[in-house]
Backbone as ProteinMPNN parsed JSONL, in Angstrom:
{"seq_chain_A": "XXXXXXXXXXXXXXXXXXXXXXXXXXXXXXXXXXXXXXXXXXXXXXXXXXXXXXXXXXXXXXXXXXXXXXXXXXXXXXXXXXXXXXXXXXXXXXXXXXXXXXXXXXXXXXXXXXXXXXXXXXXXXXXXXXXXXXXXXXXXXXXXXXXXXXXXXXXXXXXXXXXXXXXXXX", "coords_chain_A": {"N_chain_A": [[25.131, -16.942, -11.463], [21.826, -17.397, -12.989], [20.085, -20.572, -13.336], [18.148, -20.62, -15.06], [14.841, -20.413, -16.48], [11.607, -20.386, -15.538], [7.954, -19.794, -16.797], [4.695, -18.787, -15.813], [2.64, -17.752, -17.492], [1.664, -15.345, -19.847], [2.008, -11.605, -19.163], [-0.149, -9.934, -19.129], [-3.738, -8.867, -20.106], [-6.138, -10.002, -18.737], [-4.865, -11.258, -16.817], [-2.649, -10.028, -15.745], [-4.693, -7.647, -14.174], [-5.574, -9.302, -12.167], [-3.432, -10.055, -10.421], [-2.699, -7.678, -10.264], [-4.163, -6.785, -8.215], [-4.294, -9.232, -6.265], [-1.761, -8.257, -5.167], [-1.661, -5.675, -4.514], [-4.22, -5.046, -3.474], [-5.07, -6.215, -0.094], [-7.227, -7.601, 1.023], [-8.346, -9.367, -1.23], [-6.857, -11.479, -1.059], [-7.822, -14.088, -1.387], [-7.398, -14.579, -4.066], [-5.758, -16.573, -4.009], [-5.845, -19.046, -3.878], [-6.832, -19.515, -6.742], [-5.487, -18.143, -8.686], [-2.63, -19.727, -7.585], [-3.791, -22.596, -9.004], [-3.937, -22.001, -11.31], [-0.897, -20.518, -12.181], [0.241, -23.688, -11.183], [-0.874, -25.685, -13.167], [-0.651, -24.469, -15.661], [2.639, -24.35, -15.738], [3.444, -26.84, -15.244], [3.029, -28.659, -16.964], [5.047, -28.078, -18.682], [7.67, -29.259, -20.501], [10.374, -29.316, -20.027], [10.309, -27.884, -17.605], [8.952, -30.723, -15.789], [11.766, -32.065, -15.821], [13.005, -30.289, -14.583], [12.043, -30.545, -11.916], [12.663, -33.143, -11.448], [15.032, -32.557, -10.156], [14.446, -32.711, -7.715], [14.235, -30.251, -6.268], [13.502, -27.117, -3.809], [11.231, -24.931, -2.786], [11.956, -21.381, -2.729], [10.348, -18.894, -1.383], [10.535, -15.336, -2.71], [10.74, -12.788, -0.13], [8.799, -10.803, 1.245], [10.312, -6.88, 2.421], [10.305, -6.386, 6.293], [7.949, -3.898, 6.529], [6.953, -3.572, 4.606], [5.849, -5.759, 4.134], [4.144, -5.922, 7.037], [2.492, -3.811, 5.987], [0.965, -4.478, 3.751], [0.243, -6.972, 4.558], [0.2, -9.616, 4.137], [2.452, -11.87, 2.249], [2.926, -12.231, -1.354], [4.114, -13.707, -2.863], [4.865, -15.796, -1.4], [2.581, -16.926, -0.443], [1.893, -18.308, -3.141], [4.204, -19.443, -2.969], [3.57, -21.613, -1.165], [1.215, -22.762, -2.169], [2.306, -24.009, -4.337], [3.677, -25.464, -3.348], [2.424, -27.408, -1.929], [0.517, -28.559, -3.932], [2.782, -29.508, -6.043], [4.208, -31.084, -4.267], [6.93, -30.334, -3.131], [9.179, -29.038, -0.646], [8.978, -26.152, 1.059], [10.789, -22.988, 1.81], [11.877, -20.5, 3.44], [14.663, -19.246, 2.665], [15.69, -16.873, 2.367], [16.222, -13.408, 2.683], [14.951, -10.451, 3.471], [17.148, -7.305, 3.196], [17.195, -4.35, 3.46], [14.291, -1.875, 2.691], [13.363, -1.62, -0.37], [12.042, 0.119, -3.68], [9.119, -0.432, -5.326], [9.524, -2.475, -8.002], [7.881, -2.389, -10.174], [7.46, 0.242, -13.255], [10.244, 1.119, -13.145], [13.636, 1.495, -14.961], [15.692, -0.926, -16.452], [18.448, -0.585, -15.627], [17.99, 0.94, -13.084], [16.37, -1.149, -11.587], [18.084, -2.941, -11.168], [20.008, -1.674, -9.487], [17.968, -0.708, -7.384], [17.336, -3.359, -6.332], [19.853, -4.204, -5.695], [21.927, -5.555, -3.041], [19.974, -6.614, -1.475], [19.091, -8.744, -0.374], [19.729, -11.415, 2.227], [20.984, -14.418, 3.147], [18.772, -16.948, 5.368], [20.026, -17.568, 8.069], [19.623, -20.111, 9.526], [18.944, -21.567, 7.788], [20.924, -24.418, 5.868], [21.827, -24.667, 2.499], [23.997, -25.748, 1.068], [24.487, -27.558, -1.495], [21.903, -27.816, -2.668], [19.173, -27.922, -4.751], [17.172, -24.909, -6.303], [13.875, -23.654, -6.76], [13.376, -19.977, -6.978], [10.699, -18.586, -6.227], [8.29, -16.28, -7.476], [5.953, -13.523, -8.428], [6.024, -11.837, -10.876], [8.203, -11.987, -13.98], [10.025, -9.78, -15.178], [12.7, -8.179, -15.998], [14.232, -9.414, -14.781], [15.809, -8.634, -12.315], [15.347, -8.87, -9.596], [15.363, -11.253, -9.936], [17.751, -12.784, -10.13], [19.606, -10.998, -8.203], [18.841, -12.375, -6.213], [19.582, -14.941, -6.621], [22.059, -14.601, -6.882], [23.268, -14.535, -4.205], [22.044, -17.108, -3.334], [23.697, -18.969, -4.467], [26.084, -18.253, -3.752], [26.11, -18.81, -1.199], [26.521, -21.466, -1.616], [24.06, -22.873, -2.87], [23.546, -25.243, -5.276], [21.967, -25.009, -7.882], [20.011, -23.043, -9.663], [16.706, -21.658, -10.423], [14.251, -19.927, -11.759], [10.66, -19.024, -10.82], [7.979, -18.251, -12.028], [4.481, -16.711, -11.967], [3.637, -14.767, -13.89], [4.781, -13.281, -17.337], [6.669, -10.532, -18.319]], "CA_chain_A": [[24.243, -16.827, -12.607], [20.564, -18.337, -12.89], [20.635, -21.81, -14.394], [16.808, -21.054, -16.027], [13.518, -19.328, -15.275], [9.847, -20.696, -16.017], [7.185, -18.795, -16.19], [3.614, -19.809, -16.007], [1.467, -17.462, -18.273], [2.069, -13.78, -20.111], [1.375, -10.934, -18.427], [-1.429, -9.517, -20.351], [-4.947, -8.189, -19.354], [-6.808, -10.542, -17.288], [-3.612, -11.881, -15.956], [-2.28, -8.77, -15.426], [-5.247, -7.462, -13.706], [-5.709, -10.13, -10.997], [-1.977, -10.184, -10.356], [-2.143, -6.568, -9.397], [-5.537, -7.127, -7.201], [-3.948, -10.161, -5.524], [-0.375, -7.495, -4.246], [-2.409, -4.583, -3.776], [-5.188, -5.304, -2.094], [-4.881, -7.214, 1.179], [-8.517, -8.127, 1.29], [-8.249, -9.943, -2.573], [-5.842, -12.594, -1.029], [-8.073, -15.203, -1.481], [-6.728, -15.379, -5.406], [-4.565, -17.2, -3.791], [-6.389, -20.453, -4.603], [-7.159, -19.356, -8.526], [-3.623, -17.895, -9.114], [-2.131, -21.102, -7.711], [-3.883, -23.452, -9.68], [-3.481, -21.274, -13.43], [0.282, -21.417, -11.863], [0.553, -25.243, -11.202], [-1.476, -26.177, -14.631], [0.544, -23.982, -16.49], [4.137, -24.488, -15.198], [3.058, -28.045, -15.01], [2.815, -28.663, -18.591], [6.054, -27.547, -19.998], [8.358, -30.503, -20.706], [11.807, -28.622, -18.868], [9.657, -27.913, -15.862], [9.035, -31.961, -15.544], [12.653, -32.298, -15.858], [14.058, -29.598, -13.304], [11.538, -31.641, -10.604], [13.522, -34.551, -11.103], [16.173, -32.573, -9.177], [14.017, -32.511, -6.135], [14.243, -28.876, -5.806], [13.076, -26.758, -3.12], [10.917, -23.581, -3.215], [12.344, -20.132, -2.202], [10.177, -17.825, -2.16], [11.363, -14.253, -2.582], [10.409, -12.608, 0.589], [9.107, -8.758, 1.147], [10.914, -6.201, 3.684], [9.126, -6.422, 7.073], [7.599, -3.086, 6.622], [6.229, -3.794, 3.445], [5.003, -6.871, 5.162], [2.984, -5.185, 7.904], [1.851, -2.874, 4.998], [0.127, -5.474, 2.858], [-0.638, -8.458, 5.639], [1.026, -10.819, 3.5], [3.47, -11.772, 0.855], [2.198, -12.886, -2.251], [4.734, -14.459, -3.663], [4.418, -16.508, -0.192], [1.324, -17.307, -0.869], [1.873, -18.855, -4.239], [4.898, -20.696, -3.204], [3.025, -22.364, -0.321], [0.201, -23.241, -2.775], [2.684, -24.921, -5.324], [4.408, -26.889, -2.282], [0.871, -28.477, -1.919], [0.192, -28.987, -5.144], [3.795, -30.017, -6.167], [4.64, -31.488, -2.776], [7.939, -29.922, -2.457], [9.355, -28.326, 0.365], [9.197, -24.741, 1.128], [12.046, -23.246, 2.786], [12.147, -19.493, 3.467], [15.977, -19.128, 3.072], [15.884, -15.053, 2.052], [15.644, -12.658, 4.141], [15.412, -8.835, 3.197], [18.268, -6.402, 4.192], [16.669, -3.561, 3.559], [13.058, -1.664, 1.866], [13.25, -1.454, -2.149], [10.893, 0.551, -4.371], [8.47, -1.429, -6.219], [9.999, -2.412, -9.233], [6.885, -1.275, -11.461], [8.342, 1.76, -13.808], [11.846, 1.513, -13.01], [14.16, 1.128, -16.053], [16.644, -2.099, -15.921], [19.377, -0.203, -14.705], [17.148, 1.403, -11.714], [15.419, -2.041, -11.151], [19.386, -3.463, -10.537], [20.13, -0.537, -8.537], [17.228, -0.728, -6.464], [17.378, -4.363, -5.571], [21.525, -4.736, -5.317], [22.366, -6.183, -1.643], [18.56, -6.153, -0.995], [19.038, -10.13, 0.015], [20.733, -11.923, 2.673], [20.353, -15.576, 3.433], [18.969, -16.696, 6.76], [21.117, -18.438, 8.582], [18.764, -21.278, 9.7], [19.5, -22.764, 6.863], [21.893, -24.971, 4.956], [21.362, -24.714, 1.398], [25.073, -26.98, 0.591], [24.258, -28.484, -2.576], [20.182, -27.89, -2.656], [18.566, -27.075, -6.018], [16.275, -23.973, -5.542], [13.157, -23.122, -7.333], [12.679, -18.758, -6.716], [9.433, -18.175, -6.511], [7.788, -14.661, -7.308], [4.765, -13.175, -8.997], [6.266, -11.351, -12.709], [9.519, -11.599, -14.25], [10.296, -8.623, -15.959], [13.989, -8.009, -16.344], [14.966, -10.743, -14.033], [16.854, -8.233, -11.529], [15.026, -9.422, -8.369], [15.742, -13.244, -9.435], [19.324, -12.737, -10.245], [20.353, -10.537, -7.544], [18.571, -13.085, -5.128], [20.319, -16.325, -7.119], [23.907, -14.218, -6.457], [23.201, -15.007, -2.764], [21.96, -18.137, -2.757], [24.631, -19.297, -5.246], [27.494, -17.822, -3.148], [26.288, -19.125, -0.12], [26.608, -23.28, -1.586], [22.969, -23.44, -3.889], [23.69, -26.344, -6.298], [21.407, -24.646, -9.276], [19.004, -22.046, -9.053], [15.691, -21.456, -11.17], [13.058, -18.431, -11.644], [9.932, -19.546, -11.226], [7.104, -17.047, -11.708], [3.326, -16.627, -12.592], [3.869, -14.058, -15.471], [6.252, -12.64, -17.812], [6.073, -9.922, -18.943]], "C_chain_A": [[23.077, -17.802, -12.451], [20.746, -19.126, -13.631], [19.371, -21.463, -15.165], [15.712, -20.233, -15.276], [12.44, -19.634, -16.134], [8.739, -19.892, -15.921], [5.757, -19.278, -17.165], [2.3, -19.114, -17.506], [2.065, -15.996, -19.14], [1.269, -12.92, -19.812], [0.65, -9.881, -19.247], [-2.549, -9.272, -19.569], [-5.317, -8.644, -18.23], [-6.001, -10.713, -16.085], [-3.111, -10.375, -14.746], [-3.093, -8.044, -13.805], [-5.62, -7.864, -12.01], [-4.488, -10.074, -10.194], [-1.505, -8.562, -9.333], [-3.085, -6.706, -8.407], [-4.71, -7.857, -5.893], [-2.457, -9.348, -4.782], [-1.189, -6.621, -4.112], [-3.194, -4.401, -3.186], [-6.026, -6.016, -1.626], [-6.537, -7.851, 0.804], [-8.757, -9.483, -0.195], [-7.213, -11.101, -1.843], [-6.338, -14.269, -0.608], [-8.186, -15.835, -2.912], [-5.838, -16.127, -5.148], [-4.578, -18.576, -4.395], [-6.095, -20.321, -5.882], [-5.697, -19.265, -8.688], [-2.804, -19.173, -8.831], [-2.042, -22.659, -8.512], [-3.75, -23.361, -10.89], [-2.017, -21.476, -12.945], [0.656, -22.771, -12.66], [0.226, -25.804, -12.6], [-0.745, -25.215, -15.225], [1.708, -24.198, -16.425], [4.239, -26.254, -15.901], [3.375, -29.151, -16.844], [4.321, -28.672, -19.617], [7.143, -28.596, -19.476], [9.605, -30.465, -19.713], [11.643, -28.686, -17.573], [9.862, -29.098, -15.255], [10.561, -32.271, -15.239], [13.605, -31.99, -14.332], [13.6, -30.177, -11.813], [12.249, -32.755, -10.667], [15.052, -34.571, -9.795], [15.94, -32.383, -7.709], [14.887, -30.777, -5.629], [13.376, -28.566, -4.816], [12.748, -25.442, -3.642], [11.105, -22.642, -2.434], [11.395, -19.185, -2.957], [11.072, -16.04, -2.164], [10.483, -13.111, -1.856], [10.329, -10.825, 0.499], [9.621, -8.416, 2.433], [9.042, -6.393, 4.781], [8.315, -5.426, 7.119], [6.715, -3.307, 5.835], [5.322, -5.224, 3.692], [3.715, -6.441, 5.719], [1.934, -4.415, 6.717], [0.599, -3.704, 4.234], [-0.887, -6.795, 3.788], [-0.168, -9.535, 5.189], [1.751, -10.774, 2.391], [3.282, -12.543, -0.067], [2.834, -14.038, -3.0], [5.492, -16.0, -2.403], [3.759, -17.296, -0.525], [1.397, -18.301, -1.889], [2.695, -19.922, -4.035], [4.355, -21.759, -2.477], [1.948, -22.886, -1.088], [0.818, -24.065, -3.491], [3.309, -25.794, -4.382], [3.358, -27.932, -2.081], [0.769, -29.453, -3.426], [1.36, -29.975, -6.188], [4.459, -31.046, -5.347], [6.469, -31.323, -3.044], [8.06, -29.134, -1.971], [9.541, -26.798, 0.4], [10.534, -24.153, 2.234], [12.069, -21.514, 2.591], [13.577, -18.781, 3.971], [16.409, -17.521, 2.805], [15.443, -14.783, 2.94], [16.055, -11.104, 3.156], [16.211, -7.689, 3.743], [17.823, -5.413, 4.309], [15.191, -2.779, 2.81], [13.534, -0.888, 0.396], [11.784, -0.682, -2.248], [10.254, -0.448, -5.161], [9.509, -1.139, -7.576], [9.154, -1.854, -10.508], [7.155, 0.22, -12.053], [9.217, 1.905, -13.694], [12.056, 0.71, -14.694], [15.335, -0.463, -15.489], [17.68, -1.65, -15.341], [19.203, 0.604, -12.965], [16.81, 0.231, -11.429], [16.811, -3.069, -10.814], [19.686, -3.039, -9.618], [19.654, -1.111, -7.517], [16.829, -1.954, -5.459], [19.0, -5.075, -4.966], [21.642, -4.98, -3.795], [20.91, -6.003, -1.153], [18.104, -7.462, 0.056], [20.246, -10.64, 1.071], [20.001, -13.427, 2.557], [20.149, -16.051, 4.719], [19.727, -17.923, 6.854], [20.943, -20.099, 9.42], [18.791, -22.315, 8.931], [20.481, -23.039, 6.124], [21.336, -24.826, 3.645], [22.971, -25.448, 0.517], [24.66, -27.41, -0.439], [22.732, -28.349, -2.993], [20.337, -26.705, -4.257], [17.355, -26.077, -5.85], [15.416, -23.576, -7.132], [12.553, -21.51, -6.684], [11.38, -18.5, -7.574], [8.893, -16.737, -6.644], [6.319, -14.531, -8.403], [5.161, -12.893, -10.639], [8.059, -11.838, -12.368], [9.408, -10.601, -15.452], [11.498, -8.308, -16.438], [14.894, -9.033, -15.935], [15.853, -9.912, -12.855], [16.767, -8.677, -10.188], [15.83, -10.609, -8.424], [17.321, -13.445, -9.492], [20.24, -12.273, -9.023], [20.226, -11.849, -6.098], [19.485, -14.912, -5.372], [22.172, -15.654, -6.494], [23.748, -14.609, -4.982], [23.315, -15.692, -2.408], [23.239, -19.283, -3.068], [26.109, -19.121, -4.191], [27.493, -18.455, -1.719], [26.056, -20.953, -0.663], [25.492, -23.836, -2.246], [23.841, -24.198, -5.227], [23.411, -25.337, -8.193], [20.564, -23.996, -8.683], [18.024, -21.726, -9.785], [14.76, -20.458, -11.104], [12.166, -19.437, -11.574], [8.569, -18.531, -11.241], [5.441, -17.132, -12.211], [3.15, -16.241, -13.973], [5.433, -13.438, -15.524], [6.216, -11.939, -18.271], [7.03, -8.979, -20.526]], "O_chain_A": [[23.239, -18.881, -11.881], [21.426, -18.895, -14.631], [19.391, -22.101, -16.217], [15.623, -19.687, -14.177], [12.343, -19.219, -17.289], [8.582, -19.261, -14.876], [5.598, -19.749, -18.292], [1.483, -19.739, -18.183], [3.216, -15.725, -18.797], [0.056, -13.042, -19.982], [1.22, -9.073, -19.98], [-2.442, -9.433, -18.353], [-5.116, -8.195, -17.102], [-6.219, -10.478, -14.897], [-3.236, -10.024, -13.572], [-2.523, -7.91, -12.722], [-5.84, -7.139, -11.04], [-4.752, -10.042, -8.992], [-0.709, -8.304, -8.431], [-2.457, -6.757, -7.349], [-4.502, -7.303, -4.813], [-2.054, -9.918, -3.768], [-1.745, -6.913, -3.054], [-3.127, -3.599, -2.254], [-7.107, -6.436, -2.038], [-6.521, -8.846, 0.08], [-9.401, -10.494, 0.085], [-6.73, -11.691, -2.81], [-5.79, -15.181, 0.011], [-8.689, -16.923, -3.193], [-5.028, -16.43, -6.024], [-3.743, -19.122, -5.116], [-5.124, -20.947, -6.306], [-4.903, -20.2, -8.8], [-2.282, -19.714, -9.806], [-1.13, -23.471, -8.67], [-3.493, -24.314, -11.625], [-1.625, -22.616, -13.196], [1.053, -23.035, -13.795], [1.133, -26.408, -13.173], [0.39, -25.65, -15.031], [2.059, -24.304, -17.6], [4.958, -26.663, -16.813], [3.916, -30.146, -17.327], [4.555, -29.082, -20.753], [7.434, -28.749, -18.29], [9.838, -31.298, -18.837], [12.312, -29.198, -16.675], [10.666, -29.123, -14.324], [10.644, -32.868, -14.165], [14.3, -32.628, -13.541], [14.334, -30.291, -10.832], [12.383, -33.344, -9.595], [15.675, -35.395, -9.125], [16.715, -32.066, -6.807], [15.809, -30.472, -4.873], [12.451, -29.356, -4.624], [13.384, -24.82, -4.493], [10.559, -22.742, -1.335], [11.347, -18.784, -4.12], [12.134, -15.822, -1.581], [9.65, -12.487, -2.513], [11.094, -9.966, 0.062], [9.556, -9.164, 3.409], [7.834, -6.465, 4.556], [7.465, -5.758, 7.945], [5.557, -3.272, 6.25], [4.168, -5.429, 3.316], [2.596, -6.504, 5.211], [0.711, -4.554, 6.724], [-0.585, -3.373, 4.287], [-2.025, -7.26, 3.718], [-0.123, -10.505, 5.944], [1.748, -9.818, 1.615], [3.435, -13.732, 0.213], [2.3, -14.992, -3.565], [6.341, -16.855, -2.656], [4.147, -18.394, -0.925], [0.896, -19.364, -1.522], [2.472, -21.043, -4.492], [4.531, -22.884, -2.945], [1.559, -23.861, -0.445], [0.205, -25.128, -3.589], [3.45, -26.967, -4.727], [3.544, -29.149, -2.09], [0.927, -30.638, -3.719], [0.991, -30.902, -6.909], [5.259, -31.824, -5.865], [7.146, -32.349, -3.122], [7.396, -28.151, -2.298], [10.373, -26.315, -0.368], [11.049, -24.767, 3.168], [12.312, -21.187, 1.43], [13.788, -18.117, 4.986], [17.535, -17.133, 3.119], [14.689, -15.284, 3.774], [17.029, -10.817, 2.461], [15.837, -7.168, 4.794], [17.861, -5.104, 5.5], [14.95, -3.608, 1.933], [13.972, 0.257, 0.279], [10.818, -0.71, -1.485], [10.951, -1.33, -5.663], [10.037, -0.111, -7.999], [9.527, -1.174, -11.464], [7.058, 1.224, -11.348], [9.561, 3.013, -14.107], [11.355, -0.063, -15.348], [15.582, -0.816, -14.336], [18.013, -2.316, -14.361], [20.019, 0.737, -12.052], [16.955, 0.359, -10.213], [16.529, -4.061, -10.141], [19.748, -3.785, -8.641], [20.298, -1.833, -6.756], [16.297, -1.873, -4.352], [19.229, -6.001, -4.187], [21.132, -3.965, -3.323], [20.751, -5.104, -0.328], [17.234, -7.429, 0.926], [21.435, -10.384, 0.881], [18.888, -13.655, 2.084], [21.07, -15.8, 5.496], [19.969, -18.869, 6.105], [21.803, -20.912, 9.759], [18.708, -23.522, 9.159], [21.079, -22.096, 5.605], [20.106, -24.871, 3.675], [22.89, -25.601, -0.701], [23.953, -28.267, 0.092], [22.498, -29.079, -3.957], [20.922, -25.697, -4.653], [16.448, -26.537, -5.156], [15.939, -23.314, -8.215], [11.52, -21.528, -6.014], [11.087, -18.321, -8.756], [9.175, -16.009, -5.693], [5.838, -15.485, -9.015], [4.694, -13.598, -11.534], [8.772, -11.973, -11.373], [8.745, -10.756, -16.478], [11.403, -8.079, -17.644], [15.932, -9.436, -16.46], [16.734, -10.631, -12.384], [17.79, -8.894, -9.54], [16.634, -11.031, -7.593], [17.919, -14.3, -8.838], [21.304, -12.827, -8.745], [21.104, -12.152, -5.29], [19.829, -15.729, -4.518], [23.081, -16.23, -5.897], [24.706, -15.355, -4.779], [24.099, -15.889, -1.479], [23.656, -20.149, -2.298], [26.984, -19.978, -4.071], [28.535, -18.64, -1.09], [25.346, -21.635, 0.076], [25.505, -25.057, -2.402], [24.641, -23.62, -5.964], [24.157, -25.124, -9.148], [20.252, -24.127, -7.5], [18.658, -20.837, -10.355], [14.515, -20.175, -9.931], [12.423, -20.556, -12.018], [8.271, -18.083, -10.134], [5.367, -17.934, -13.142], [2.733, -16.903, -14.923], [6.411, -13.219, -14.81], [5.531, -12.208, -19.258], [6.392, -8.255, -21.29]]}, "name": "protein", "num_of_chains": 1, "seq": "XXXXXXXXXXXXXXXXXXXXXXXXXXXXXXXXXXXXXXXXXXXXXXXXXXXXXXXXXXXXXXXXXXXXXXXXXXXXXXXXXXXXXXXXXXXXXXXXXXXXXXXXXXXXXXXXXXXXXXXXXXXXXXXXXXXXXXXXXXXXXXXXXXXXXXXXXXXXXXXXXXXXXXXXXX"}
C-alpha cells in the first residue's frame, strides 16, 4: 500500500494544456524547465512534503515501455524527476522497469486503468532498494492505479515507504 501521494498543482486548463504538449509532442520537451520549477515551488511549499524529505528519499521515476520510448524520444516523467533531483538534490534511481506496453491511461475507467497497468512493473535488478524511502514520480494522478501497482513492486521487493509524487491531480 502507498504510504501518501503529493501533488503539485490541479489539473485544470493551463496546467492541463502544457502537460499534454510536454507528453505529446517530442519537440515541446523543453517545458521541461517551466514544468519543473511550477513542480518544485509548488510541492515545495506544503508542510508534509518538508517532512517526507527528512527521510532522505529517493526519486523513482515511473518509466515508459521501450516502444513507447522510441515513440516519443523521451519520458516525461524522466524529465521531471531529473529536474527535481537538481533542484531538490536527491538522488535519482531508475529502479522500474516496464514488462510490457499499456494503453494510455487517458479515458479508461478505474477498473480498466487497474487492468491495464496490473504486472506492467518489474524492478531492475541493479538495484537494492532494502529499506530506501521512494518518492514515484509521474506527470497526473488520477485514480492512483499506475502509482499503486508500481508501489506493490517496490514494496514487495524491501522499499521502506513509498510516496506519489506528481505535477497534477486531477
Amino acid at each position: 500500500m502507498i504510504d501518501g501521494a503529493f501533488c503539485a498543482v490541479a489539473y485544470k486548463s493551463i496546467v492541463k494544456k502544457l502537460i499534454y504538449n510536454f507528453k505529446y509532442k517530442p519537440y515541446l520537451a523543453y517545458l521541461k524547465k517551466f514544468l519543473t520549477k511550477l513542480f518544485y515551488e509548488s510541492i515545495i511549499q506544503q508542510e508534509i512534503f518538508q517532512k517526507t524529505l527528512k527521510l532522505s528519499p529517493v526519486l523513482v521515476p515511473i518509466l515508459l515501455h521501450k516502444k513507447r520510448l522510441r515513440r516519443r524520444g523521451y519520458n516525461h516523467a524522466e524529465l521531471l524527476a531529473e529536474g527535481l533531483s537538481e533542484s531538490l538534490g536527491l538522488k535519482l534511481m531508475e529502479v522500474l522497469q516496464r514488462t510490457r506496453e499499456t494503453k494510455s491511461q487517458f479515458g479508461l475507467k478505474l477498473k480498466e486503468r487497474k487492468e491495464n497497468v496490473k504486472d506492467a512493473f518489474m524492478l531492475n535488478t541493479k538495484y537494492s532498494i532494502l529499506n530506501v524511502n521512494i518518492l514515484l514520480v509521474d506527470d497526473i494522478l488520477t485514480t492512483g492505479s499506475t502509482l499503486f501497482e508500481a508501489t506493490n513492486i517496490l514494496k514487495r521487493n524491501g522499499a521502506k515507504k513509498v510516496y506519489g509524487l506528481t505535477l497534477a491531480k486531477d
